[in-house]
C-alpha positions in Angstrom: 42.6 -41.6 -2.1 42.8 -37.4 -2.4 41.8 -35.6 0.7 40.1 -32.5 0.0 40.8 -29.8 2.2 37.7 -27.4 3.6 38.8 -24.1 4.4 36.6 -22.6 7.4 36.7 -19.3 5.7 35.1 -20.4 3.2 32.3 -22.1 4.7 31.7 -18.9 7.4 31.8 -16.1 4.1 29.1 -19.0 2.4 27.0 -19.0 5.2 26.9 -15.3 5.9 26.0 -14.8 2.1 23.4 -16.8 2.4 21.7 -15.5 5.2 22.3 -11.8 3.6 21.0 -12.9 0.8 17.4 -14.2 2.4 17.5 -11.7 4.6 17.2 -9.1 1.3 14.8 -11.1 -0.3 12.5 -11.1 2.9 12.7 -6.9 2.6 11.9 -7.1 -1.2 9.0 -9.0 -0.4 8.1 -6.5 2.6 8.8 -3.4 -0.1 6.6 -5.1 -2.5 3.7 -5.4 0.4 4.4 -1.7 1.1 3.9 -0.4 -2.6 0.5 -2.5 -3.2 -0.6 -1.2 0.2 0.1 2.2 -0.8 -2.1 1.7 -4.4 -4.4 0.2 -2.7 -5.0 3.0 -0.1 -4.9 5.6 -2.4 -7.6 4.0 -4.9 -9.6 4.1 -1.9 -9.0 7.7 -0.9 -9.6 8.8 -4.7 -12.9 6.7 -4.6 -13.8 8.0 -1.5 -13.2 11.9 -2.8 -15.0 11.4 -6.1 -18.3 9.0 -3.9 -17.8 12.2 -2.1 -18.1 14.8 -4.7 -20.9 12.9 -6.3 -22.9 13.0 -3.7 -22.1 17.0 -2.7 -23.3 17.7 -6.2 -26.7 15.5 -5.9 -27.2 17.3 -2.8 -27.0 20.4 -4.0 -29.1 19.7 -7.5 -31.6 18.3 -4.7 -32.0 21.8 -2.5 -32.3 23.6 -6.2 -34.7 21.8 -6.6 -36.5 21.3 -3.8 -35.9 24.7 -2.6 -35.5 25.8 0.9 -37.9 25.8 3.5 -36.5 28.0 6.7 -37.4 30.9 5.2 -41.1 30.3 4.8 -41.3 29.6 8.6 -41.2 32.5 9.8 
């Protein structure tokens, strides 16, 4: 029978790769999350601005229409 040798080196550097290398993944995943909520919150803020605008303009085609009472108050 051979006896094969295990050199503790080895093992510790194999280990410590490991965990470096989950560790990476888990901040890819956590830089992924970040970008998508980024997207996500500017969709909504362009939304937002253009719902915004949209109604600004009604508003205003409304009073030109309507006119403006305050003045026949007095």
């Amino acid at each position: 029978m051979s006896t094969v040798a295990i050199n503790p080196w080895r093992v510790i550097i194999s280990v410590l790769l490991g965990l470096t290398v989950s560790a990476s993944t888990g901040c890819a995943v956590v830089a992924v999350a970040d970008a998508a909520v980024t997207v996500a919150s500017t969709a909504v803020s362009v939304t937002a601005t253009a719902i915004e605008t949209t109604v600004d303009v009604a508003a205003a085609g409304v009073d030109a229409v309507v006119g403006d009472d305050e003045d026949e108050g007095e």
